[in-house]
ZADOMI-892205 format. One record per residue (C-alpha): x, y, z; residue in one letter. Coordinates in nm, 3 decimals, always signed. Layout:
    east   north      up code
       X       Y       Z    A
...
// end
This chain:
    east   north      up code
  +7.771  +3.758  +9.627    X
  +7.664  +4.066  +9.808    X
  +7.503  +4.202  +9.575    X
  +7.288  +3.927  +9.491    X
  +7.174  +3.903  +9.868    X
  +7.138  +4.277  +9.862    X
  +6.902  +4.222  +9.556    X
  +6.725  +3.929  +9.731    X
  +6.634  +4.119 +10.106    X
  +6.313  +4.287 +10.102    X
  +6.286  +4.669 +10.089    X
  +6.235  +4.846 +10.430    X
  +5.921  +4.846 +10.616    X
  +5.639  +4.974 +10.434    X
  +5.422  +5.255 +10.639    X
  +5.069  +5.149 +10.753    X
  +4.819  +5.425 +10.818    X
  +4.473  +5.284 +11.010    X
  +4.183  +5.489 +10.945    X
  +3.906  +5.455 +11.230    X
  +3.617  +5.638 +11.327    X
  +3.231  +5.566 +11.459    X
  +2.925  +5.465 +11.220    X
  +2.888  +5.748 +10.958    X
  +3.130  +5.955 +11.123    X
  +3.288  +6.033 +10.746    X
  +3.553  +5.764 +10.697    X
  +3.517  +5.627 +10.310    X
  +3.468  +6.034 +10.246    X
  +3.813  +6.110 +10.365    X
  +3.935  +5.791 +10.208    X
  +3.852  +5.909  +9.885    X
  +3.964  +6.215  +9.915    X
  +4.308  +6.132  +9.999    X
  +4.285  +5.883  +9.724    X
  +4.231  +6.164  +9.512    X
  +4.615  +6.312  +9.625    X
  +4.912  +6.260  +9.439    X
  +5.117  +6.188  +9.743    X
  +4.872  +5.821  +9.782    X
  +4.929  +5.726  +9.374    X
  +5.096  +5.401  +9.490    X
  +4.871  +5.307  +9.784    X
  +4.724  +4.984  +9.847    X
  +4.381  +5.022 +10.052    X
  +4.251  +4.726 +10.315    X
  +3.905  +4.724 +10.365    X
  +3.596  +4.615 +10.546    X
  +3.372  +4.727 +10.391    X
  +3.322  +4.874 +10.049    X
  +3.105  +5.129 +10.088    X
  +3.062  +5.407  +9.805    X
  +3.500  +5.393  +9.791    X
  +3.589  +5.526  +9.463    X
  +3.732  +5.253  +9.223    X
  +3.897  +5.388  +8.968    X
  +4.164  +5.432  +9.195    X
  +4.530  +5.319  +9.089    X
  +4.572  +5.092  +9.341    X
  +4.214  +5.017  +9.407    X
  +4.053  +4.701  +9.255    X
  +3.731  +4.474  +9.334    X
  +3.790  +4.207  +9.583    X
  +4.010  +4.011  +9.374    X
  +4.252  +4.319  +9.315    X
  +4.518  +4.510  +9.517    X
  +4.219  +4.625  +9.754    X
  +4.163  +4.321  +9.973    X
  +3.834  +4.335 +10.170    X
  +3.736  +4.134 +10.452    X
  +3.388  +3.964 +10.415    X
  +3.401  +3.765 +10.679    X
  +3.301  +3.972 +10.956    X
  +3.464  +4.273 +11.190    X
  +3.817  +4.363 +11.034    X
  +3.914  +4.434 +11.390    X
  +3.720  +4.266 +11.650    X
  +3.712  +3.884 +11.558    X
  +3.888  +3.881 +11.260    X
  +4.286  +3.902 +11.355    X
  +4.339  +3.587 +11.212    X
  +4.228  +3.679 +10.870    X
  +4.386  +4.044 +10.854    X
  +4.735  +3.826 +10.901    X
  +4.645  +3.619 +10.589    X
  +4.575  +3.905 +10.414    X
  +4.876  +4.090 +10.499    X
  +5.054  +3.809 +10.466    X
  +4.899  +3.741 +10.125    X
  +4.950  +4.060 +10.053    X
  +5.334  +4.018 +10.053    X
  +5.355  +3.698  +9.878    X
  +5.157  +3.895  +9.591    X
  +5.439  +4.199  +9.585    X
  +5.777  +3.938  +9.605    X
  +5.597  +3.716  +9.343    X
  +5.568  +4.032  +9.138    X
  +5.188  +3.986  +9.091    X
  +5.160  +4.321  +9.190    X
  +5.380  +4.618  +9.155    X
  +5.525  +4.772  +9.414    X
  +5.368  +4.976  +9.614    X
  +5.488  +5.308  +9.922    X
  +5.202  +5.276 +10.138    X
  +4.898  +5.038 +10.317    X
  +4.574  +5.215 +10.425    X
  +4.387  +5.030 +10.674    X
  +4.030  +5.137 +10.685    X
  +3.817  +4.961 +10.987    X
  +3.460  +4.945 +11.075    X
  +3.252  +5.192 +11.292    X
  +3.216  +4.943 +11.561    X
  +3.607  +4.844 +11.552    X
  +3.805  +4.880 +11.862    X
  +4.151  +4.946 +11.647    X
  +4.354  +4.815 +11.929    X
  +4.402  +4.479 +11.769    X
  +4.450  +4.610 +11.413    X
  +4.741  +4.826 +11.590    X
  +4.850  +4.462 +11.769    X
  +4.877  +4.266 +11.488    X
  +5.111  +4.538 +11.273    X
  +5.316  +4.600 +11.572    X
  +5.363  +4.233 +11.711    X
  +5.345  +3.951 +11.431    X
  +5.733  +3.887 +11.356    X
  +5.733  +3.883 +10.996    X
  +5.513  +4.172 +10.953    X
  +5.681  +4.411 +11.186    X
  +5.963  +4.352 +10.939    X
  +5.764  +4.433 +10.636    X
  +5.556  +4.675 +10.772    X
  +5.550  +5.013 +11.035    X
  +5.270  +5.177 +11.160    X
  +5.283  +5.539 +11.076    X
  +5.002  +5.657 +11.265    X
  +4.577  +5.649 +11.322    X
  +4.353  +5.903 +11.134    X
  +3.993  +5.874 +11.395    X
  +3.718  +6.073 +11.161    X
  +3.466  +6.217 +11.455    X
  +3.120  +6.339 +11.325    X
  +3.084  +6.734 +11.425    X
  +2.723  +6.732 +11.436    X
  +2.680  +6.402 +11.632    X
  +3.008  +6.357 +11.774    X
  +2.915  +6.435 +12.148    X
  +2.620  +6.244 +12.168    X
  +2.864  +5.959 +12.005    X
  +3.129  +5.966 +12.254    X
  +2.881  +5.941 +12.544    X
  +2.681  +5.626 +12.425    X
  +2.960  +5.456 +12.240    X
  +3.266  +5.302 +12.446    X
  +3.416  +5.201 +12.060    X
  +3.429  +5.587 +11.938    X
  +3.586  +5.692 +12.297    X
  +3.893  +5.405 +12.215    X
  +3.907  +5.517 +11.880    X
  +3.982  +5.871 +11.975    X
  +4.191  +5.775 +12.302    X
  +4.466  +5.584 +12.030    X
  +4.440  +5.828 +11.741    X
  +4.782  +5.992 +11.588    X
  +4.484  +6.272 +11.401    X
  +4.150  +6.347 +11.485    X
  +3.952  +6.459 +11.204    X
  +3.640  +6.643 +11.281    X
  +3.398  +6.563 +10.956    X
  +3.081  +6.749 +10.863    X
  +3.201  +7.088 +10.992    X
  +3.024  +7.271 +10.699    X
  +2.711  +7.158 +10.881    X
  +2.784  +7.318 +11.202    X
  +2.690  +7.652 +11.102    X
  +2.365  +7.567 +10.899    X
  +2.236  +7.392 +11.202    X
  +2.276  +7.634 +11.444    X
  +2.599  +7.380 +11.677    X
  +2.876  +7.601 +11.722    X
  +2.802  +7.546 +12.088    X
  +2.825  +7.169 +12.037    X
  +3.097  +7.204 +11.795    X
  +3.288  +7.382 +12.017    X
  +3.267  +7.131 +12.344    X
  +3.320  +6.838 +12.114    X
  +3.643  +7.014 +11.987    X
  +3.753  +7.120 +12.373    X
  +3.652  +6.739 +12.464    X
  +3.870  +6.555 +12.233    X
  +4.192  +6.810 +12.329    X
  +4.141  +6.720 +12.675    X
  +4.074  +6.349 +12.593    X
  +4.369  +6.314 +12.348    X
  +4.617  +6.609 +12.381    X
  +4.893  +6.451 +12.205    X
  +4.704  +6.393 +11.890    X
  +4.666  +6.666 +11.619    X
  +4.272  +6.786 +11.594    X
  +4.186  +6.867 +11.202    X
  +3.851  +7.054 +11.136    X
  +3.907  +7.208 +10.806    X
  +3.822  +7.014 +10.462    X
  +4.122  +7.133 +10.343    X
  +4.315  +7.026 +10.580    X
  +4.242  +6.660 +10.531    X
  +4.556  +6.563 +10.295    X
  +4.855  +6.400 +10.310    X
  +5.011  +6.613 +10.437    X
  +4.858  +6.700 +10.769    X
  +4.751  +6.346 +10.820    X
  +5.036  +6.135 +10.693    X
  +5.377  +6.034 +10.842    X
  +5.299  +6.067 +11.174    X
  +5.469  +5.829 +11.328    X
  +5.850  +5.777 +11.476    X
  +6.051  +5.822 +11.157    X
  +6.074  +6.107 +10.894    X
  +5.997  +5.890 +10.578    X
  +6.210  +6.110 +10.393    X
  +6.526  +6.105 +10.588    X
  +6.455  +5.798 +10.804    X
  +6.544  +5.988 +11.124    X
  +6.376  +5.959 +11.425    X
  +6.149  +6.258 +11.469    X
  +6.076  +6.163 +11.844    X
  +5.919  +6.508 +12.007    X
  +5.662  +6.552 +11.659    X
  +5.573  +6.191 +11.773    X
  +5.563  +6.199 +12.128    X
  +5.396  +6.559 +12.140    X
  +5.422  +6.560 +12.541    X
  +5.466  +6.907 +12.527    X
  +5.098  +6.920 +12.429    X
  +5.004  +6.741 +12.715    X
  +5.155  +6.923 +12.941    X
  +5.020  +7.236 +12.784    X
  +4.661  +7.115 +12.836    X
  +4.734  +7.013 +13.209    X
  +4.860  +7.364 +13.222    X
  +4.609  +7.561 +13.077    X
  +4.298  +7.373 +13.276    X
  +4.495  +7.327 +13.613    X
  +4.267  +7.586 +13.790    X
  +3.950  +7.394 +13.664    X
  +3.729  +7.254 +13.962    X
  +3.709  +6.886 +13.697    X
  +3.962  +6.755 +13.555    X
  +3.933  +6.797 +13.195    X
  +4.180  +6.523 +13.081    X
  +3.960  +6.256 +13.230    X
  +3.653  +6.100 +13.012    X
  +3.381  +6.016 +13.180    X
  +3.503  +5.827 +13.542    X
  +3.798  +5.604 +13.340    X
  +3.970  +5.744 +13.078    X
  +4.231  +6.007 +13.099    X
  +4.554  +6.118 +12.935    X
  +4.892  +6.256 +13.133    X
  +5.245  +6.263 +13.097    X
  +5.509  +6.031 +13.349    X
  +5.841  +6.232 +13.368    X
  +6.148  +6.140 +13.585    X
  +6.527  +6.293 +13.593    X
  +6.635  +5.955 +13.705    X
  +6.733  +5.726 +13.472    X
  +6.648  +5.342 +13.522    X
  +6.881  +5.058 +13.494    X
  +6.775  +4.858 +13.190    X
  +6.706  +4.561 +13.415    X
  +6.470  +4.779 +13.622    X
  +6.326  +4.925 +13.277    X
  +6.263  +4.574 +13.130    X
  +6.038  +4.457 +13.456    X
  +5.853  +4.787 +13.500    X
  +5.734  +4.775 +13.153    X
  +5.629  +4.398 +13.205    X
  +5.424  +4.481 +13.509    X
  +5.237  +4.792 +13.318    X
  +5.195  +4.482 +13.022    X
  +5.113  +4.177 +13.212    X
  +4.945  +4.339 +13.513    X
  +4.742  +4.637 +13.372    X
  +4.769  +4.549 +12.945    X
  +4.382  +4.597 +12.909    X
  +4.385  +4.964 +13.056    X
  +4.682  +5.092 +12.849    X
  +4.512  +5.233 +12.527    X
  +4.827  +5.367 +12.448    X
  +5.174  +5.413 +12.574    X
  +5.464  +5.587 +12.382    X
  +5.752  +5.803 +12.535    X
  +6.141  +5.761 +12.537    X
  +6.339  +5.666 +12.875    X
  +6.656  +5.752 +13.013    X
  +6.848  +5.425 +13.130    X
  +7.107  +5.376 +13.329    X
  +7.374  +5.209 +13.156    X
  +7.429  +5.492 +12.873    X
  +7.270  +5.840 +12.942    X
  +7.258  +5.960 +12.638    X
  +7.142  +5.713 +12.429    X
  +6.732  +5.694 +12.509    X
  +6.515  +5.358 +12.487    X
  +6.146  +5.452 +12.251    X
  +5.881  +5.243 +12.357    X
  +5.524  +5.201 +12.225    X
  +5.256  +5.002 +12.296    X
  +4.844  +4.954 +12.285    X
  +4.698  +4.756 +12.549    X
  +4.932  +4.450 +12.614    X
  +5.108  +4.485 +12.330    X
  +5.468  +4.692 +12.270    X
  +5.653  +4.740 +11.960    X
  +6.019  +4.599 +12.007    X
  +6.217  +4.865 +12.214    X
  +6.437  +5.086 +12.020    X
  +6.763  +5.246 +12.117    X
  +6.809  +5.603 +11.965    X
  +7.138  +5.728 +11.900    X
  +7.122  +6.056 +12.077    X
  +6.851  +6.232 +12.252    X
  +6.613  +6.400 +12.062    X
  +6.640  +6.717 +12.219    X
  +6.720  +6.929 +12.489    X
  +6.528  +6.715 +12.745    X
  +6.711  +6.440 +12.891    X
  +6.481  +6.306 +13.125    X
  +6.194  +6.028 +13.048    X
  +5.872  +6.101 +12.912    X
  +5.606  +5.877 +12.864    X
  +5.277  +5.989 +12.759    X
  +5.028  +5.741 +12.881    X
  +4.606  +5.788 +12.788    X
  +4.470  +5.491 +13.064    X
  +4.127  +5.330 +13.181    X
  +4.094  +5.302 +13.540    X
  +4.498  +5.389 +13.614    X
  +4.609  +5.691 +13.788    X
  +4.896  +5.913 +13.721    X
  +4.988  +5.852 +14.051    X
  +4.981  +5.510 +14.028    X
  +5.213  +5.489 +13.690    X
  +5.451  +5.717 +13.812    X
  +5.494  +5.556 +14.145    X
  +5.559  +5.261 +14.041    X
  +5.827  +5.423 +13.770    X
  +5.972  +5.579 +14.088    X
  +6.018  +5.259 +14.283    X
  +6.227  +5.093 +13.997    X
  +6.424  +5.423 +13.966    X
  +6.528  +5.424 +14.320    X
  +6.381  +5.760 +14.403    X
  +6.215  +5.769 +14.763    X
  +5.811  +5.772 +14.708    X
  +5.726  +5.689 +15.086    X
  +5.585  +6.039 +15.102    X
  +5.355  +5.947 +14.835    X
  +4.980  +5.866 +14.952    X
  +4.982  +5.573 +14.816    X
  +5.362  +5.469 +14.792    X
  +5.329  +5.182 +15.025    X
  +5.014  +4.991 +14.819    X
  +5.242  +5.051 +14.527    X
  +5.616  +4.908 +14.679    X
  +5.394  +4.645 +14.866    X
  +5.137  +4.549 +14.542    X
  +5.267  +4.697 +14.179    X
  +5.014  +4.444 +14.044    X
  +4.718  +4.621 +14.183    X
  +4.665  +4.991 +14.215    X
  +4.553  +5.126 +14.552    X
  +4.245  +5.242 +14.615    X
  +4.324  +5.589 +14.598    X
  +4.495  +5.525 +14.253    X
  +4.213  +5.443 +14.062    X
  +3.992  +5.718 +13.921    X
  +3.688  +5.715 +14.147    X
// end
């Protein structure tokens, strides 16, 4: 009898890779070129828009094939509803066997997208977080026009903020038209805007494997592979290396920045639990994304992972042992209108550690719904 129910349970979650980026940015170029690797032979592609995608792909097929393409409207803006039929649709099709099976579901949005709710929808919906995992977010960011991009265009700031890789397209251009200068502060801006995330600007480069399996697990071994994922140590590299600069460089524009909370005090999981629903409830639309591992209380050495965009947080995972050396929490935050000061006050008041020396300690204790005035980026 086991081994019929062993037959009869679906196979583990399948990885989900979202590929974003701004209007002509480059984004159905580097879909068909990783199309084009062996490593994406049994990949099943959700898209928009079609575009000039190549379809003599495997696993590519007109609208009524395994590619699945939203008509309707915005993939990712008004269309949640639909991308959980098709998903959903998507399933019935594999356990029905009208399709075979396939290792892996590219998600390709359009250049107005904000991909927060694509990201909510994979890591929320019950029956698809069992199905499915989200291994990371590709952001393609035009090298010529990428600057003047991220100043006009809120959507192509987001886009970078929640990327796993940012690939920089068109960089045989640069050259020819005389914007290394540009190239160069566009490259420096998106370090400082997302540290954490791996910046790609060579063509040959853009392959599986630099831009795949990203996310918490090692697909081969299933491990958790927690400081590749977390990449703090990036973060705090880039705080380091710009600390003596008169701006700070990890902020974009007066809203968006990217830091690192870190505490040696471990929080009881009671005390973990509400500070995570205040940060969710309380400030949800000015998380862009939140990942990191905590220390709790109750059992040292076993860490809680967390990750989350905007309101929404993946089901918290206890690991088995630490993933390294460091055994205190690190969460790696990139925030609109939030302080670090803010965040890691308020961690500080659930941990018990005294933050009354703390400019604004006593707005936090008294308010954690509302950051002081001195907390928000002004």
């Amino acid at each position: 009898m086991s081994d019929g129910v062993s037959a009869r349970r679906p196979p583990g979650p399948i990885p989900v890779t979202i590929i974003t980026g701004f209007l002509g940015a480059g984004k159905t170029t580097l879909l068909n070129r990783l199309l084009r690797d062996p490593a994406l032979a049994r990949t099943i592609v959700l898209i928009n828009e079609f575009g000039e995608i190549g379809l003599d792909h495997l696993f590519v097929e007109k609208i009524d094939g395994d590619m699945v393409m939203m008509a309707s409207g915005c993939l990712c803006c008004t269309l949640r509803g639909d991308l959980i039929d098709a998903l959903e649709n998507l399933l019935r099709r594999l356990d029905n066997g009208r399709i075979g099976s396939f290792d892996r579901l590219v998600i390709e949005t359009t250049g107005l997208a904000d991909p927060a709710p694509v990201l909510h929808t994979i890591m929320s919906h019950p029956y698809l977080l069992m199905r499915f995992r989200l291994d990371g977010v590709v952001t393609v960011i035009d090298a010529i026009n990428g600057e003047e991009t991220l100043a006009a265009h809120p959507e192509a700031v987001r886009q970078a903020a929640v990327a796993d890789r940012l690939v920089l397209s068109k960089g045989d251009l640069v050259g020819t038209m005389g914007a290394e200068a540009s190239f160069a502060r566009l490259s420096a801006h998106l370090s400082a805007l997302n540290p954490t995330a791996r910046l790609i600007d060579r063509p040959e480069l853009c392959d599986a494997d630099h831009l795949l399996d990203a996310g918490l697990y090692n697909p081969a071994t299933k491990a958790p592979d927690v400081a590749r994922w977390l990449n703090a140590e990036a973060l705090a590299e880039s705080h380091h290396h710009h600390d003596h600069h008169h701006h700070d460089v990890n902020r974009h524009g007066e809203s968006i920045r990217a830091f690192c909370l870190t505490s040696e005090n471990p929080l009881p999981l009671s005390a973990c639990d509400l500070f995570l629903e205040i940060l969710r409830n309380a400030h949800g639309p000015n998380l862009l994304r939140v990942k990191g591992v905590i220390a709790l209380a109750d059992d040292p050495e076993r860490p809680l992972v967390i990750h989350g965009v905007q309101h929404i947080f993946h089901p918290p995972a206890r690991l088995d042992s630490w993933p390294d050396a460091d055994r205190q929490t690190r969460i790696v935050f990139i925030t609109r209108d939030l302080s670090p000061e803010f965040v890691q006050g308020l961690y500080d008041a659930f941990a018990g550690k005294p933050v009354l020396d703390r400019p604004d300690a006593k707005a936090v204790v008294a308010n954690p719904l509302k950051p002081s005035p001195g907390g928000l980026l002004a």
